[in-house]
N, C-alpha and C positions, 0 to 999 in steps of 0.2 A: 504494500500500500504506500504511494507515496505519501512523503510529506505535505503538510497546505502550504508551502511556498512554493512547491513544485506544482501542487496542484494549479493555484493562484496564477501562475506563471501561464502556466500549458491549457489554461483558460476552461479547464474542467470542473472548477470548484462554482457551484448554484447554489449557494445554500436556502434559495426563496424557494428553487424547486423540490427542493426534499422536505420541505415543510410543513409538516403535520398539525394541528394541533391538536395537542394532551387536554385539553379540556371540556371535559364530559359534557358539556351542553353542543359542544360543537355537532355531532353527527345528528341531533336529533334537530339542532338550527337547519343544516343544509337538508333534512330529509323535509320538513316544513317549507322550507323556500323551492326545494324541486316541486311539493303539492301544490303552492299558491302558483306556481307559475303552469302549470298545468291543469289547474281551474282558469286560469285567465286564457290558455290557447283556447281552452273550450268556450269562455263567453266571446272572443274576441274572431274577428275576421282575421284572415289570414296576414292581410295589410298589417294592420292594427298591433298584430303578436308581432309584426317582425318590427315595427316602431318601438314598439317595446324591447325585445332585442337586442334592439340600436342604442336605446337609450343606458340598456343594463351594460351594455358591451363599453359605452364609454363610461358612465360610471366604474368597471370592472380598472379600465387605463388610469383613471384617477387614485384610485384604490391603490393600483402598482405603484404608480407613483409614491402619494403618500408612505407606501411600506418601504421603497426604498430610500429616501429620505430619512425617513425613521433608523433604516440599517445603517446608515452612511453616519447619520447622528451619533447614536450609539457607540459606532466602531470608533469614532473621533472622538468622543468622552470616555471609552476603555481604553485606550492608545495613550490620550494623556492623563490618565490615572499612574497607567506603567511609567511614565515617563518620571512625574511627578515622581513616585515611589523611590525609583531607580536613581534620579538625582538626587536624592534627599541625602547629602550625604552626615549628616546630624545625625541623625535615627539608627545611623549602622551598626 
C-alpha cells in the first residue's frame, strides 16, 4: 500500500469519494429522500421531474462545493496546529 504522499502525488488519493457516513440517521435520510422523490416523479410530468433534477443536480454542485471548502478548511487548521506544535520550541 503506498504511502498518502505517494498516493497524493500519483493523484489517486479521493478521500470525498470513499466517504461514508457513520451516522445512523444517515441511511434511513437517503432511503426517505429516494421515496419523496419518487412520489414527486409520480405526481409530476415528465418535464416537471426533470426540472426538478436540474435543480437537485445543481444544488448536489453546490453541496461539493461547500464540502470541499470545508476539507481545504480543515486541512489548513490541522497543518497549522502541526506546525504551531512542532515550532513550539518552549514546550519540548
Amino acid at each position: 500500500m503506498p504511502n498518502i504522499l505517494e498516493s497524493l502525488y500519483h493523484g489517486s488519493l479521493f478521500p470525498g469519494e470513499d466517504m461514508i457516513s457513520k451516522d445512523p440517521h444517515y441511511r434511513p435520510l437517503n432511503k426517505q429522500i429516494t421515496e419523496y422523490l419518487e412520489a414527486w416523479r409520480q405526481k409530476l410530468s415528465s418535464d416537471e421531474f426533470e426540472e426538478l433534477e436540474s435543480l437537485l443536480e445543481l444544488y448536489s454542485q453546490v453541496q461539493g462545493m461547500d464540502m470541499t471548502a470545508a476539507f481545504v478548511s480543515g486541512f489548513k487548521a490541522g497543518t497549522m496546529m502541526m506546525i504551531e506544535v512542532l515550532a513550539d520550541e518552549h514546550h519540548v
